[in-house]
C-alpha positions in Angstrom: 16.8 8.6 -18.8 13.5 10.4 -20.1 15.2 13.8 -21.2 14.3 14.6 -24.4 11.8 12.0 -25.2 8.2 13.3 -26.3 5.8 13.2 -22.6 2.6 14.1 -24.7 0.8 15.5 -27.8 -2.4 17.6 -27.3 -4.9 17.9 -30.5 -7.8 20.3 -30.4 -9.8 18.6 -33.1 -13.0 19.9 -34.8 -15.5 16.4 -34.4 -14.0 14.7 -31.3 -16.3 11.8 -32.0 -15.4 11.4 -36.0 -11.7 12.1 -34.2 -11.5 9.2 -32.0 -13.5 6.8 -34.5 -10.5 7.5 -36.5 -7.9 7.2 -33.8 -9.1 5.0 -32.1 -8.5 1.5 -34.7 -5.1 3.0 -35.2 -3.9 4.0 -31.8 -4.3 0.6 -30.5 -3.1 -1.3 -33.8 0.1 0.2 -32.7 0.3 -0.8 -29.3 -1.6 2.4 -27.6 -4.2 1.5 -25.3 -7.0 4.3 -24.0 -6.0 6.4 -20.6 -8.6 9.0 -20.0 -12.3 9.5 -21.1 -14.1 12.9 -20.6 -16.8 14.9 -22.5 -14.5 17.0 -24.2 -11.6 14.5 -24.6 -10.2 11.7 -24.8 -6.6 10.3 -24.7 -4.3 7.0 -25.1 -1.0 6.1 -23.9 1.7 3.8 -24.9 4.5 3.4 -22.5 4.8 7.0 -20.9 3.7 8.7 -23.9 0.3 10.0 -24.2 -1.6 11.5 -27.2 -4.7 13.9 -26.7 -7.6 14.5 -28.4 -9.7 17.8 -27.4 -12.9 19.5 -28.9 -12.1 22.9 -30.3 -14.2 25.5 -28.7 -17.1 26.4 -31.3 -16.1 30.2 -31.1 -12.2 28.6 -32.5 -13.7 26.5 -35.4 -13.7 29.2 -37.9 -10.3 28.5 -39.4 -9.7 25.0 -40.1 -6.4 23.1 -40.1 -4.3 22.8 -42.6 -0.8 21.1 -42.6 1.0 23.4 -45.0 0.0 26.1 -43.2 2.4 27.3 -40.0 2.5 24.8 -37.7 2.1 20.4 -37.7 2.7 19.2 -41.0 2.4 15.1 -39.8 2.5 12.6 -36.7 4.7 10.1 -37.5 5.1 6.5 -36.3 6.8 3.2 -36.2 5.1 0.2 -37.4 6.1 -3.5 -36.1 7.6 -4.2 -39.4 6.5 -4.0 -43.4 4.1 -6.2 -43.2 2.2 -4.6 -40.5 2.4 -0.9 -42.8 0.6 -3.2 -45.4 -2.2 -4.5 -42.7 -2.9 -0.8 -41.6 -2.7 0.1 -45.3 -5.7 -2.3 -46.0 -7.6 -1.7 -42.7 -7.5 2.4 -43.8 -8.6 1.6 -47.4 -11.8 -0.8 -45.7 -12.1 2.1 -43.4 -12.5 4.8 -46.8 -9.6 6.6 -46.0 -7.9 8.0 -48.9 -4.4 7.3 -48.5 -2.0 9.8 -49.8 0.9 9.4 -52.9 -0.6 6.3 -53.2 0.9 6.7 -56.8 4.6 6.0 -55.0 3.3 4.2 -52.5 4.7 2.7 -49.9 8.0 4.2 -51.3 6.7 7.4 -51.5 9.4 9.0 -48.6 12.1 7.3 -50.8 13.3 3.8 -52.1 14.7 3.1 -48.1 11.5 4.4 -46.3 8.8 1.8 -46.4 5.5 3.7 -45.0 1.8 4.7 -45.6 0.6 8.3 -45.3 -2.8 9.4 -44.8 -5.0 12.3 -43.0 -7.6 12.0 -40.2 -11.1 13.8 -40.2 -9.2 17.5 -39.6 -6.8 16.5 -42.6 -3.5 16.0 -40.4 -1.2 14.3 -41.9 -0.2 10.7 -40.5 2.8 8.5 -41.6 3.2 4.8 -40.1 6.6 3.7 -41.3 8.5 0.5 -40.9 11.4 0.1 -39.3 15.0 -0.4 -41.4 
């Protein structure tokens, strides 16, 4: 039974090329694999889940995105276990991206929640967290 579960995720993003350079490692280090390819988009899918990535319209880029604003704070996901949250961990820090709380990380959601939080080129939020 499907009802309930998530179909898709649409992201109007300000660089869609700096977007899916940044997706794209990450999408398919966690089992995503890419579905659709267009000028102004581009999407991957894992299982019947998709995520998309759209170019904001230049007359829309005036405002940027911020996640404490109204609206997405973060995109959360599982990893395969700890040691995979480390390997992505290093693969973002080799990549130069900053990753957040580092100060309490991985524990930084709490002593049981074992994760790594960062932000992709528009500055959303993104968790990849172990499984108990």
């Amino acid at each position: 039974m499907k009802r309930g579960l998530i179909h898709h995720i649409e992201i109007y993003v300000s660089n869609l090329e700096m977007s899916t350079m940044f997706w794209e490692s990450l999408l398919e280090s966690l089992g995503y694999f890419k579905d659709q390819q267009w000028e102004l988009g581009v999407s991957w899918k894992l299982g019947d889940t998709y995520l998309v990535f759209v170019q904001t319209e230049e007359r829309y880029l005036d405002v940027a995105y911020h996640r404490k604003r109204t609206g997405l704070n973060h995109l959360a996901f599982y990893a395969d276990s700890k040691e995979h949250v480390d390997q992505l961990t290093l693969q973002l820090k080799d990549q130069g991206v900053t990753v957040l709380y580092e100060e309490h990380h991985p524990y930084a959601g709490g002593e049981s929640h074992y994760a790594v939080y960062f932000e992709d080129p528009d500055r959303i939020k993104v968790e990849i967290v172990a499984p108990l």
